[in-house]
N, C-alpha and C positions, 0 to 999 in steps of 0.2 A: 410377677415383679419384673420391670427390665429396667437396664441402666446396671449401675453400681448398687449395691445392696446397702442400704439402711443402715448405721451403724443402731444396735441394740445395745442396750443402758439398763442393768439390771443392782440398782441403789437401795440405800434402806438403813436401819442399824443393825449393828453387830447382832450376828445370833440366830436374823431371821431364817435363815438357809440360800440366801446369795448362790453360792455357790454350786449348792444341790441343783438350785435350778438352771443355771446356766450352763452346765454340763448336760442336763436333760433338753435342753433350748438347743444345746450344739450338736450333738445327735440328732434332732430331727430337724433341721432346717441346714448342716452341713455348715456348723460353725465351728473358729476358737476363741479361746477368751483371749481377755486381752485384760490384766490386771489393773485396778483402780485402786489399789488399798496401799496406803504411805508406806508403811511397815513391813510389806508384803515385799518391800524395794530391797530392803536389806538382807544381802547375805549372813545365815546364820540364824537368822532369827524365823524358826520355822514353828517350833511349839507354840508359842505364846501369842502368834500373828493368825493359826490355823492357818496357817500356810497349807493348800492341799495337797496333800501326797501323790503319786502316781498310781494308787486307790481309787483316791476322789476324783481323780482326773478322770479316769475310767477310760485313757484311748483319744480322748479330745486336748491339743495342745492347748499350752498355755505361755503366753509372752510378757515381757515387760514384769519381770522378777531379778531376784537376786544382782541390781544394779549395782550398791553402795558395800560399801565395807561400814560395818556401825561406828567408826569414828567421824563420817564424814556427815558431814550437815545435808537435809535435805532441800534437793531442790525442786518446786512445783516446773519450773521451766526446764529442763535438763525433762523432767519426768514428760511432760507435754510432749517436747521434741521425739523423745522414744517411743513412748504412744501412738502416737498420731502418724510414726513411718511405718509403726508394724499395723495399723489401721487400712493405711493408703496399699501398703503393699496385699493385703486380704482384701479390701473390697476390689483394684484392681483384678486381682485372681478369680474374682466372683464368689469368694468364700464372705461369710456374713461376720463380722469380729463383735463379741458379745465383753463391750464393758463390765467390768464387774466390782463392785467395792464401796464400802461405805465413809472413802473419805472425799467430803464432798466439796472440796476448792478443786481437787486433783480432777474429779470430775466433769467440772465446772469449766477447767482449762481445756480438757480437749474439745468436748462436745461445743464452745463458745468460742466465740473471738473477744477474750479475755486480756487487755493489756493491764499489766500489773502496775501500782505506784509504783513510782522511784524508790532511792533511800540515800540517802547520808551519812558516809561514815563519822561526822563527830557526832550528829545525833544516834545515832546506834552505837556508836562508841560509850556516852553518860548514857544511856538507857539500861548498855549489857553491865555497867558500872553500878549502877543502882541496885539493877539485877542480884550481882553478886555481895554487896552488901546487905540488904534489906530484904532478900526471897523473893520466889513470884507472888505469895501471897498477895502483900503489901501491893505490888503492883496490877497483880486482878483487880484488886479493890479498884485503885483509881482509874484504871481501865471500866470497870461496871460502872464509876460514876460520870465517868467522860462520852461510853458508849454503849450501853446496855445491850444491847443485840449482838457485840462482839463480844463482849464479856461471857453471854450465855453459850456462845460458840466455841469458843476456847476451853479447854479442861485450866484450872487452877496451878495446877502445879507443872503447866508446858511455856514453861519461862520464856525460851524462843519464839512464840506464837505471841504471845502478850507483849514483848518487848515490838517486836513488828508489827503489831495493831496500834502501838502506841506512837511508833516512828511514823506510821501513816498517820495518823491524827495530829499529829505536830506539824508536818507538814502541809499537808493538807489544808488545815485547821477546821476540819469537819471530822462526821463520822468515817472510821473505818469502812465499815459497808460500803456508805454512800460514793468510797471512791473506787468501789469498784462499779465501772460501767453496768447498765444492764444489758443481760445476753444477748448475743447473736449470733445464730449460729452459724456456727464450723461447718457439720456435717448434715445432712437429715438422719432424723434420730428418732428413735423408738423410746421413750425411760420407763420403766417397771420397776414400781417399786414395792417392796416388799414389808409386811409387817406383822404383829403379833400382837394379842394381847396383854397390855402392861405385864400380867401376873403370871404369865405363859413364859413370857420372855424374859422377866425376872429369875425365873425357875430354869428356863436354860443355860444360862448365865452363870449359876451357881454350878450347875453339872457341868457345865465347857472350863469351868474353871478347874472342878476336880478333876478332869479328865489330864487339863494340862498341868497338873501336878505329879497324876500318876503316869506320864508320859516323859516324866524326866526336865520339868521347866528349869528344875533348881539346877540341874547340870549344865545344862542348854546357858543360862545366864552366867554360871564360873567358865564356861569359856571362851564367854563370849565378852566375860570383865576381863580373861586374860591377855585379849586382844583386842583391848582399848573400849570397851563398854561404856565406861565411867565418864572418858573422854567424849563421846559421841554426843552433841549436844542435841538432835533431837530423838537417836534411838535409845538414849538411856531415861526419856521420860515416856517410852512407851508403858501401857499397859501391862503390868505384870512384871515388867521388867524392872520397873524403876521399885516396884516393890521388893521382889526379889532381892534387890540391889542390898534396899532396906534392911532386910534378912540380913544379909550376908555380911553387913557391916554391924550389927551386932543393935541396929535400930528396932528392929521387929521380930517379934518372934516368928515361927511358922505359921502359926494358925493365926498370927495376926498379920501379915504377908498375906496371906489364902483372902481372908475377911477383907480385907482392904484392897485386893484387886477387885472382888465380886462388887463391893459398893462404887467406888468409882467409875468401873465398868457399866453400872448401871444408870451413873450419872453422865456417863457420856453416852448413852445410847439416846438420852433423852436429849441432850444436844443436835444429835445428829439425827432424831425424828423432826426438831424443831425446823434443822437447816430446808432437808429436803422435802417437808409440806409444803415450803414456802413457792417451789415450783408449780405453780397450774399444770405448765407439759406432763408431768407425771401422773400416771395411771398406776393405783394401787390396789392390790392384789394381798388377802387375809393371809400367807405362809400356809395356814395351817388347814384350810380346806383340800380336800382330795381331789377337786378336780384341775389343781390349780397349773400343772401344763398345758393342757386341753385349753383353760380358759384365758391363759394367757397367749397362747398359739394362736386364737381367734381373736384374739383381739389386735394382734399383730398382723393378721393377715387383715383385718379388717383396715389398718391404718396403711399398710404398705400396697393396695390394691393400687395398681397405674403408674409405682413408682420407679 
């Protein structure tokens, strides 16, 4: 390899083991990560996000964490900007920065030259108005009938994401998708994506769920309601959290909290299997075969030869 190194893109949904292998990818090639997961942004929110430990990490840094406080709204641009300095400053160094995460617009913005619609505060003003009258329900709906592909991108109940699909489509007066440009890229880029079979992955899902239960989620969420959770408009509709939330306001039981992250959970994984097939660049990779550093190594070397 000469020049600058490659940035590597290691994508997929929740669960496959992301992270496993990018810590094994950073090890042998003399990499660090560089965080791609929304949730992964905000300070505090470490159980419910698998935030990795300095375990997981195993010795290999990790960057672009702990940005937000969870009252603050998230921003895909703010996020890019931090990205992409601690990207430039690693491939400069000669060190390889190994993206990593399954939320795939944030993805999308570093690895592309990605300019985003506008917005309008009196349209997003009656939108977030609507919002708060009517649920995001109400408004998924007519978002699925205005734009089907964004609808299936969005989880249901992430108010913020739906009111903002819906701002671009009014202005616009097209599909949300379609105004986002198609890619260009940013960087030269490697994507690895990663995957599981449905009922494989299903079944982790349920275990990563107990696991953040008995890791203390339900605490992790009181005090992180104590300091503005509630508030946060889009870390309180995280996964888990917003269940939790449920709990604790006397909406859900525990075991129906627990149940209701696992289902969800799994209905967004199938969203964001949907997003990132839709990539040709990506090269995918079973999770769950044995050889799968080795075959992923080679195949990297295979694409970065001359580069």
């Amino acid at each position: 390899m000469t020049g600058l190194p490659p940035v590597l893109a290691v994508v997929g949904p929740t669960a496959t083991g992301k992270t496993a292998l990018a810590v094994a990818l950073a090890h042998r090639l003399g990499g660090e990560v560089v965080n791609a997961d929304s949730m992964q942004l905000y300070r505090g929110m470490d159980i419910g996000t698998a935030k990795p430990d300095l375990t997981e990490r195993d010795g290999v840094p990790h960057h672009v964490l702990d940005l937000w406080e969870v009252r603050e709204p998230a921003s895909v641009v703010e996020y890019r900007q931090r990205a992409r300095a601690e990207i430039d400053r690693l491939r400069a160094a000669g060190t390889v920065p190994i993206l990593v995460g399954g939320s795939g617009l944030y993805v999308r913005a570093v690895l592309d030259e990605l300019d985003f619609p506008g917005t309008d505060p009196a349209v997003r003003a009656r939108l977030e108005g609507e919002l708060a009258v009517v649920g995001p329900a109400e408004l998924h709906g007519r978002l699925a009938r205005l734009d089907p592909a964004a609808a299936e991108a969005v989880l249901p109940g992430n108010g913020r994401r739906i009111v903002r699909a819906l701002e671009v489509i009014e202005l616009t007066r097209g599909p949300f998708v379609a105004a986002l440009p198609e890619p260009r890229p940013h960087y030269p880029a490697v994507v690895l994506g990663l995957d599981r079979e449905p009922a494989e992955l299903d079944e982790r899902i349920a275990l990563r769920v107990d696991r953040m239960w008995a890791a203390g989620l339900v605490a992790e969420v009181e005090h992180l309601a104590a300091a503005g959770l509630r508030e946060g408009p889009t870390a309180s509709r995280a996964l888990g959290y917003a269940q939790v939330l449920a709990q604790l306001d006397g909406a859900l039981s525990a075991d129906e909290a627990r149940e209701r992250t696992v289902s969800t959970t799994r209905r967004f994984v199938r969203r964001q299997r949907s997003w990132f097939r839709r990539d040709p660049s990506t090269s995918w990779f079973d999770a769950a075969r044995p050889d799968l550093l080795d075959a992923v190594s080679s195949m990297i070397d295979a694409r970065t030869i001359g580069t």
